[in-house]
VEXLOZA-443186 format. One record per atom (N, C-alpha, C, CB): x, y, z. Coordinates in steps of 0.2 Angstrom, whole numbers, plus 5000, padded with zeros to 4 digits. Glycine has a CB too. Layout:
! VEXLOZA-443186
XYZ...
***
This chain:
! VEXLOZA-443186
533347294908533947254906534447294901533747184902533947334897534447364893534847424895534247374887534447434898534947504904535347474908534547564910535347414910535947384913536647384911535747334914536247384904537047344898537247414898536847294888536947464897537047514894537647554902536247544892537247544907537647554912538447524911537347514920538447464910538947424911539447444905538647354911539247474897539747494894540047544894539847494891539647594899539847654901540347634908539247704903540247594911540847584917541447544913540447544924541247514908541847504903542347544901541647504897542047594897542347654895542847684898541947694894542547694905542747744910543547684913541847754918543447624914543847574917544447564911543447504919544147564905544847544901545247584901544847514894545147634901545847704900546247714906545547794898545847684911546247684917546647624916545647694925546547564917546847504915547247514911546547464912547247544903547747564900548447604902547547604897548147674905548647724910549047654915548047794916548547624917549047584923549647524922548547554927549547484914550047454910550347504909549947414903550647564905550847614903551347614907550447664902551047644915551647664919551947584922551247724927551647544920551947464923552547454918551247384921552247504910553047484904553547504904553047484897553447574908553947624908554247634913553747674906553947584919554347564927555047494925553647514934554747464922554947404920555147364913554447374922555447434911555647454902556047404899556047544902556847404905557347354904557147304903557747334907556647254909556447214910556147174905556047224914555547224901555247204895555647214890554547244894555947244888556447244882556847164882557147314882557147164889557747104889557247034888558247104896556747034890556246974888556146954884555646974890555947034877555647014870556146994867555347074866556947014869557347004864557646934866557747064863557646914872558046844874557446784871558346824884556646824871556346774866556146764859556046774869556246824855556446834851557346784847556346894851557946804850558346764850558146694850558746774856557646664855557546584855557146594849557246544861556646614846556246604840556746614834555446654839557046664834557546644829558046594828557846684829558046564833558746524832557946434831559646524843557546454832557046384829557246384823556146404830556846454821556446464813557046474808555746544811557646484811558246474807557946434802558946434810558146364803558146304797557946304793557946244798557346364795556646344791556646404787555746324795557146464791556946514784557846504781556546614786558346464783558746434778558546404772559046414779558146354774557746304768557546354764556946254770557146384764556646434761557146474753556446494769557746504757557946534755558646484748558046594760558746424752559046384747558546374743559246314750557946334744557346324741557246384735556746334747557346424736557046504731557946484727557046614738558246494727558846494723558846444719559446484726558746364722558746314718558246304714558846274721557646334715557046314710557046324704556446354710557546384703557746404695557646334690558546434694558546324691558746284691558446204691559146304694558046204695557546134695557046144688557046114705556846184688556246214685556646204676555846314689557246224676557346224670557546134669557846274669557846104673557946024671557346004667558045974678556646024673555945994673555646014665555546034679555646074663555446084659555746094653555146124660556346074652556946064646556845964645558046094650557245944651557345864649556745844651558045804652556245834655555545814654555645784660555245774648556245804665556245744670555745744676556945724674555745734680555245694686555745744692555345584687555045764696555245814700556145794705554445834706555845704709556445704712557045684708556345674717557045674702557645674698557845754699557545644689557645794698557745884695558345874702556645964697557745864708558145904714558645874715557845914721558945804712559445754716560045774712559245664716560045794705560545834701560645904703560345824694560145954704560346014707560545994713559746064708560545974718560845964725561545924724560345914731561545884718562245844720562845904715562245734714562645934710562945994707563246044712562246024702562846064717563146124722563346084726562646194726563346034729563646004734564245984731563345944736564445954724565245954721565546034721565145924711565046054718565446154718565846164723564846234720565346174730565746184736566246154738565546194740566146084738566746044740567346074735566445944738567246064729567746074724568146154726567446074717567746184727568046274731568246264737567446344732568146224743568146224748568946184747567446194753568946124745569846114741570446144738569846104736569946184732570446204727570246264725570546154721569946314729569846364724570046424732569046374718569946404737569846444743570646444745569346424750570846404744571746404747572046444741572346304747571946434736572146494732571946554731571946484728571746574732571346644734571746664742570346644735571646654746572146644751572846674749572246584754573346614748573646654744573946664741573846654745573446694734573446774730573446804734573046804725573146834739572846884745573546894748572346844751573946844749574746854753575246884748575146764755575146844743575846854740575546934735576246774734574946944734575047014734574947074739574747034731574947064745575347114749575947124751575047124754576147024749577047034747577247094743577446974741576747094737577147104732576947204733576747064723576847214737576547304736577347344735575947344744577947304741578647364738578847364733579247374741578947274728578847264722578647344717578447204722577847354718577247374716577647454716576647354721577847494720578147554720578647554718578247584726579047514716579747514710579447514705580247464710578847474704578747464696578547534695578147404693578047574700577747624698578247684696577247654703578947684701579447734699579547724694579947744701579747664690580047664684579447674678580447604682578947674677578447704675578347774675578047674677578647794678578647864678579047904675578547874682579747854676580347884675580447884667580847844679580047834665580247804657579647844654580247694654578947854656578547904655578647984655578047894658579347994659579648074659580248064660579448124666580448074654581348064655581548144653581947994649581448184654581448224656581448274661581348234653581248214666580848224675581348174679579748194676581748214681582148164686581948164694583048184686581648094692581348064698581648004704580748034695581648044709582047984714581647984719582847994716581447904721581247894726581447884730581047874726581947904733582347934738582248004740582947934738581848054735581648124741580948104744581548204736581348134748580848124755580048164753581448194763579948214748579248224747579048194742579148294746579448174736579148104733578948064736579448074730579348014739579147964742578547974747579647934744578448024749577848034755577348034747577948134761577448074742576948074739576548014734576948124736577147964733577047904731576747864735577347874728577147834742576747814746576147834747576947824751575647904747575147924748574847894744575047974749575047894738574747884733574547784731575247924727575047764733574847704733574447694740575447654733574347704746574147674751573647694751574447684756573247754747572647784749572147764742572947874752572747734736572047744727572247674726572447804716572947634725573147574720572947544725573947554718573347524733573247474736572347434739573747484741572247524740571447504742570947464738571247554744571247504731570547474725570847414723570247524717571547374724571647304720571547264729572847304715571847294733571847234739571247254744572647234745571047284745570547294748570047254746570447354748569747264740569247224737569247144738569247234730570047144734570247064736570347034742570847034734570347084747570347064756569647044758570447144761569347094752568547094758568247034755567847174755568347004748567846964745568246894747567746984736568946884748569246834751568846814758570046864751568946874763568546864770567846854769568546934776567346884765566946854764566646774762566946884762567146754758567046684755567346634764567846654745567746674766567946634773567346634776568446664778567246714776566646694783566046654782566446764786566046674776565446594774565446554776565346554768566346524773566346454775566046444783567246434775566546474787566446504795565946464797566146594796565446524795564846504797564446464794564446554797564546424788564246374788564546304793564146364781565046324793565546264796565146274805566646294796564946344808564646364815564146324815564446424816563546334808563046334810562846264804562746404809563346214804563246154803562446114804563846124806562146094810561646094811561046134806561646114815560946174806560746214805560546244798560946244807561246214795561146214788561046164785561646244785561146094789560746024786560246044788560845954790559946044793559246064793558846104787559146094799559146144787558846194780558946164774559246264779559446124773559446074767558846024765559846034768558946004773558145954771557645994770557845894779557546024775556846094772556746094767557046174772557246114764557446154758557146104752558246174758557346034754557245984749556645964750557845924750556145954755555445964756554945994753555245974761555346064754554946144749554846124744555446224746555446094739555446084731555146034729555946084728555045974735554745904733553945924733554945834738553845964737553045984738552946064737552645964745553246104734553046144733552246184732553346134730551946154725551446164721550846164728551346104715550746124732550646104739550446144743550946084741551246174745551146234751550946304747551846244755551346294741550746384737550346374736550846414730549946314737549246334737548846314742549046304733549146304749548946344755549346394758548846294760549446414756549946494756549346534752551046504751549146514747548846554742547946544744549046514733547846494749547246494751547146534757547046414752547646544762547746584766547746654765548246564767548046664760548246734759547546774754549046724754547146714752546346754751545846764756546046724748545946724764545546734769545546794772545546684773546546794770546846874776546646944771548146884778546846914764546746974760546147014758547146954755545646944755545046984755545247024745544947054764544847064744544947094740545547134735544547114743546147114741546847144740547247084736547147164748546947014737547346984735547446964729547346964737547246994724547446994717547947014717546947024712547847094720548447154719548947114721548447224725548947074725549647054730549747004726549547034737549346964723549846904720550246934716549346844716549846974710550147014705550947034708549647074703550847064712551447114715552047054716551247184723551847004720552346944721552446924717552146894725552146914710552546874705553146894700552146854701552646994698553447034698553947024701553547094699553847054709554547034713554846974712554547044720554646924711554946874709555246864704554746844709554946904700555046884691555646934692554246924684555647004694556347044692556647034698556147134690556547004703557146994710557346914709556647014719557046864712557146814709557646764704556846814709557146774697557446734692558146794690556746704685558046864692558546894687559046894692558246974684559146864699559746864703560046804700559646864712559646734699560046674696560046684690559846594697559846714688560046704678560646774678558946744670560846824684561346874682561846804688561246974685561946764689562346714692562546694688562246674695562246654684562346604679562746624673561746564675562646694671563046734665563546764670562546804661563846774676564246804678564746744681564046844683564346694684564946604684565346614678564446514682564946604672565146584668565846664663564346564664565646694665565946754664566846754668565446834667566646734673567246714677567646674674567046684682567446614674567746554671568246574664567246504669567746594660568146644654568746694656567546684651568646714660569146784662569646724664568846854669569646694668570046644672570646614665569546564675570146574663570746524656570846584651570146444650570846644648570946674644571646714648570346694642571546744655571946774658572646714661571446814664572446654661572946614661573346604655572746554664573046604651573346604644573846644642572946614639573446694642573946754644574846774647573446794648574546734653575146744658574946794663575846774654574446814665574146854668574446834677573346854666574746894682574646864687574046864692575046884689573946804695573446794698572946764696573346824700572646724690572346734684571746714688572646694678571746644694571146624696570746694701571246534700571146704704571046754708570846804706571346754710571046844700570646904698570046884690571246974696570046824688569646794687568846774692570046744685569046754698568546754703568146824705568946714709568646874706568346964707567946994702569047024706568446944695567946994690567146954691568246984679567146894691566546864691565846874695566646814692566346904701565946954707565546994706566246994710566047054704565947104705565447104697566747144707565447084693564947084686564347044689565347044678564447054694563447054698563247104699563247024707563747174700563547224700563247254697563747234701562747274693562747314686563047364683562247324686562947384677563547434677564247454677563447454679564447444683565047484687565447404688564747534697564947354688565547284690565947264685565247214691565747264681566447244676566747284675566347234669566947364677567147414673567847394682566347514672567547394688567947374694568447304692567347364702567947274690568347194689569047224684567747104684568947264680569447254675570147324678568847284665569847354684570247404685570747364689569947464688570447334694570747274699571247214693569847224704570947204690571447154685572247194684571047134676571947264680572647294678573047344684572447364672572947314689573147344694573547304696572847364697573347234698573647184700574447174696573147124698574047174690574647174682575147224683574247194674574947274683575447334684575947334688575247384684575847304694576347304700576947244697575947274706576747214691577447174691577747204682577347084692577147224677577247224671576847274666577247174669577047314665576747374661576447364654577247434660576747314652576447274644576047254648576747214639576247194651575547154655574947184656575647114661574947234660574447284662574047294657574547344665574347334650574047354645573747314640574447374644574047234641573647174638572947154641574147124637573147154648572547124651571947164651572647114656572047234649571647294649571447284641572047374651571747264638571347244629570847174632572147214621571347124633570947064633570247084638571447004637570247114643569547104650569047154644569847154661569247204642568747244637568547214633568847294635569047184629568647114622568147084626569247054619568247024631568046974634567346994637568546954638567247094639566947114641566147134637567247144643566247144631566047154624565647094623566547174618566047044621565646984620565346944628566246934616565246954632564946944638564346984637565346964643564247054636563747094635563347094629564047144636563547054623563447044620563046974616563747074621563246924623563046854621562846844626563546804620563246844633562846804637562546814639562846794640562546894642561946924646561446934644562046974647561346924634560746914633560346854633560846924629560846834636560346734632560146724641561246624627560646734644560346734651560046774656560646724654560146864655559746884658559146914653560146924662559346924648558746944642558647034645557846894643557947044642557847104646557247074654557447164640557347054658556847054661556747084668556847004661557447134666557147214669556947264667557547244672557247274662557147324657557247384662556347324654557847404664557947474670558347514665558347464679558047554665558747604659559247644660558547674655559847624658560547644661560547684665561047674658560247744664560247824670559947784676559547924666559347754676558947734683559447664685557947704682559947634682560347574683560847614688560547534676561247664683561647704686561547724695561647764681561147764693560547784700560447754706559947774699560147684704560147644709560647614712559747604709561247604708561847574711562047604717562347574707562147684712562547724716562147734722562747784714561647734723561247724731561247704735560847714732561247634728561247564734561947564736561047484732562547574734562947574735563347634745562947574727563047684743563147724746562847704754562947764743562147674755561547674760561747594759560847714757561847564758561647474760562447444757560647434753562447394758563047344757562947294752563147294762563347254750563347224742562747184741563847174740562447154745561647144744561347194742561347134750561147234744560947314741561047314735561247374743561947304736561947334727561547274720562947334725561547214723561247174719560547174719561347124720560347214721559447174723559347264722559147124735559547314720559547384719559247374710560247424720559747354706559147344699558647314699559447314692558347264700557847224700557247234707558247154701557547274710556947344714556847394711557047384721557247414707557247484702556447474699558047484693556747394694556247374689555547384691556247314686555447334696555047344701554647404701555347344705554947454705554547534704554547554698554847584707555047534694554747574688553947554686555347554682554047494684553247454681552747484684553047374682552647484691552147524696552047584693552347534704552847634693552647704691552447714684553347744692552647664679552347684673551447664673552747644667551247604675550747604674550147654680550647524674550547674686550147754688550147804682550547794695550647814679550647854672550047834668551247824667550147804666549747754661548947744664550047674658548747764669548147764673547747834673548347734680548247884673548247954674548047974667548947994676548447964663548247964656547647944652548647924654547547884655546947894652546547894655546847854648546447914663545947954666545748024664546047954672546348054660546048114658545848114651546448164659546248064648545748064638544948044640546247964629544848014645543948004647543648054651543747934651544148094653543848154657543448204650544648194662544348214646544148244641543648224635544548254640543448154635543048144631542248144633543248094628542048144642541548144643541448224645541548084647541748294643541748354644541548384636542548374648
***
């Protein structure tokens, strides 16, 4: 009997490689075939688990924000969710109103305003060198001003305002497309947070059967990323809303043009780290300068005041340190992310910094004192 078996896995052996070879040459006859299957059914599983990984990722944003109702006013889980959901549901309605037709057109009336924008620069130049008779009517000036605005001013004031204008559309867009879809992920979404505690703990029961001995590591590693990806994307929201809003009424006060509109850029772009405020405030005096050279120069005092105390107040009380990345590695990752990935990137670049960093210090800190016990048991 047992030489039988023993036959038999030797005629195993011998039969699966041939079987193998013979799918092999079946995938590589029938290559299109199999690509266009995986991916027209892949397409359909994606357009399922949509809902469910829009829920998911509403779900992740709003938790903050519920978690702090919960644990501030003491309320009751479905009170948390029905004020967080009625709060962004007013937001958007209110932008989808009154803040998107505006931005629109600012967007118009400053690419009106760009031959405006070349007169003002000539006379800026002219009253900066009256000693330099400048006319924009030679033909190599003007080629060189035109270059100059079309290729430094117009790109970094309208461009941005182009991109982040089409952006807020194409949101709308596609939430308006994918209407279904994004109800569905609402209710999802509103399930996630009513039972949360629930599904993390069959996620968590799960993830001990697959993990085995890895799953400490992993829980650990999941609660950082959350801790520096997560709460440090809404807590750098909430200080940058709020930073907006400020730029807004202060720059209206002012006389600033555009005020809601490059009030809304600065608020942006100070998601960025670093480099976002320093762009919001270049884009403001730029805007300004195409109609008023004081103005420019005031709104360049005010956005740097307003900037100080932002960095100084808000960013503490809401983002704290709970990256802890140090300017040079902040610097760093921007510019990377910036280079290699798209404004996602750039946001989610400090809070992966942090990330590696902690890992890399505590390999440090592992090395270290693998060798003070090397050295002390030598």
């Amino acid at each position: 009997m047992n030489k039988f078996k023993d036959e038999m896995m030797k005629s195993i052996r011998y039969i699966i490689p041939i079987i193998l070879m013979f799918l092999g040459i079946l995938t590589l006859k029938h290559f299109s075939q199999i690509t266009g299957f995986i991916k027209s059914n892949i397409a359909t599983l994606s357009g399922i688990f949509t809902p469910f990984f829009v829920g998911f990722i509403i779900a992740y944003i709003l938790n903050q924000p519920m978690k702090k109702l919960e644990s501030k006013f003491k309320l009751k889980r479905a009170f948390s969710i029905l004020i967080v959901y009625g709060v962004t549901i007013c937001i958007i309605v209110f932008a989808w109103l009154f803040i998107f037709p505006v931005i629109q057109s600012n967007v118009n009336d400053l690419y009106a305003s760009i031959p405006h924008g070349i007169s003002q620069i000539e006379n800026i130049i002219n009253t900066a060198s009256p000693n330099f008779n400048f006319n924009i009517n030679s033909p190599e000036v003007k080629t060189q001003v035109n270059d100059f605005i079309t290729k430094v001013l117009v790109p970094l004031s309208t461009s941005v305002a182009t991109t982040l204008s089409d952006f807020i559309i194409n949101i709308m867009g596609t939430v308006v497309s994918y209407t279904i879809n994004i109800f569905l992920g609402l209710v999802v979404s509103v399930y996630l947070l009513l039972s949360k505690e629930k599904y993390l703990n069959e996620v968590s029961l799960l993830a001990k059967k697959l993990l085995n001995k890895h799953y400490e590591k992993t829980k650990e590693f999941v609660k950082i990323l959350d801790k520096n990806i997560g709460v440090y994307i809404v807590a750098k929201a909430m200080d940058s809303t709020i930073y907006g809003i400020i730029c807004t009424i202060i720059l209206s006060l002012i006389g600033s043009k555009y005020a809601l509109f490059v009030g809304i850029i600065a608020g942006v772009t100070n998601m960025i780290p670093f480099f976002g405020p320093i762009i919001g405030t270049i884009i403001a005096v730029v805007v300004n300068l195409f109609f008023s050279v004081e103005k420019a120069v005031f709104v360049l005092i005010v956005m740097i005041i307003v900037q100080q105390l932002e960095s100084a107040v808000l960013e503490p009380y809401f983002v704290g340190k709970q990256v802890g990345v140090p300017p040079i590695f902040t610097m760093l990752a921007v510019t990377l992310a910036g280079k290699y990935t798209g404004f996602l990137g750039i946001l989610l670049s400090v809070p992966v910094t942090g990330v590696i960093l902690i890992y890399v210090k505590r390999f440090i800190h592992a090395e270290k004192t693998s060798l003070v016990e090397d050295d002390q048991t030598s």
